[in-house]
C-alpha positions as CSV (number, residue, x, y, z in Angstrom):
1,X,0.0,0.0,0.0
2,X,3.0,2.5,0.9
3,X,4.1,2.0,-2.7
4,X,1.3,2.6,-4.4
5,X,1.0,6.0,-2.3
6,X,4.4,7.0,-3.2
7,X,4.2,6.2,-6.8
8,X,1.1,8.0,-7.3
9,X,2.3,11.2,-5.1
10,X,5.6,10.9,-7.7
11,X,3.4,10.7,-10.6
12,X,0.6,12.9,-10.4
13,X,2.1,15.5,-8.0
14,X,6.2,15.6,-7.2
15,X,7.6,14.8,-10.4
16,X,5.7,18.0,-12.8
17,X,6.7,20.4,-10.4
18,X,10.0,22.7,-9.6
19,X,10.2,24.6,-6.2
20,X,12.7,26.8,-5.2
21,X,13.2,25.6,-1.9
22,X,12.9,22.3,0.1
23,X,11.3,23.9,2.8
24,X,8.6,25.0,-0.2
25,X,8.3,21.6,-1.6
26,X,7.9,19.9,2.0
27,X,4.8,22.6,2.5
28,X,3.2,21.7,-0.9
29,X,3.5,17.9,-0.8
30,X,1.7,18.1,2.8
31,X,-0.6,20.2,1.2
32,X,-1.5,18.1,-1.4
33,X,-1.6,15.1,0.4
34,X,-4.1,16.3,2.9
35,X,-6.0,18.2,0.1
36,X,-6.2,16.1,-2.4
37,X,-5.1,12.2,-1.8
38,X,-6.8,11.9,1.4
39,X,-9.8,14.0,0.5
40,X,-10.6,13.5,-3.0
41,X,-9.0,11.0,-4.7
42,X,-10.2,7.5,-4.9
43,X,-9.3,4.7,-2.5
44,X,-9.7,1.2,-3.5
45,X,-9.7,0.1,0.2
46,X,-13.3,2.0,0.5
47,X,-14.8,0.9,-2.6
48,X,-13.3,3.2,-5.0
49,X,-14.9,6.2,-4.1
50,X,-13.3,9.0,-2.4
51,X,-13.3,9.1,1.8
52,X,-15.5,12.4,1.3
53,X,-18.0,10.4,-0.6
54,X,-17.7,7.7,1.4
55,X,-18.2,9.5,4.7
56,X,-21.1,10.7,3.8
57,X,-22.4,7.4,2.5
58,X,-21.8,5.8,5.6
59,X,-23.8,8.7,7.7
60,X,-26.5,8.4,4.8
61,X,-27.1,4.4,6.1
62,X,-26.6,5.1,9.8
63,X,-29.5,7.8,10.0
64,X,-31.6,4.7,7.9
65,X,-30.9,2.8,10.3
66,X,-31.4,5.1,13.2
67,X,-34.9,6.0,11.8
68,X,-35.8,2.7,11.0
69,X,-35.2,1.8,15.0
């Protein structure tokens, strides 16, 4: 799982950009990772759909659920 992290933070993020400092490009690699990866993007583990989507698919079925009690 790390791997596939790192190769996609190399390939869609690290590797088309140029910073002028490493303090700069330690900022905007935490910035995207928390922005984008973990936000948006689409995790297999979840059922390919993004942890915002599936957040609020999982609090869609527990107020079912909670209403159907």
């Amino acid at each position: 799982m790390a791997e596939s992290f790192f190769a996609t933070l190399k390939t869609e993020f690290y590797y088309r950009r140029v910073w002028p400092t490493r303090d700069r490009a330690t900022r905007e690699v935490g910035a995207w990772i928390e922005g984008r990866y973990n936000r948006r993007r689409r995790h297999s583990s979840i059922g390919d759909v993004s942890p915002v989507t599936f957040e609020l698919q999982y609090s869609s079925q527990t107020a079912e659920v909670q209403l159907a009690a």
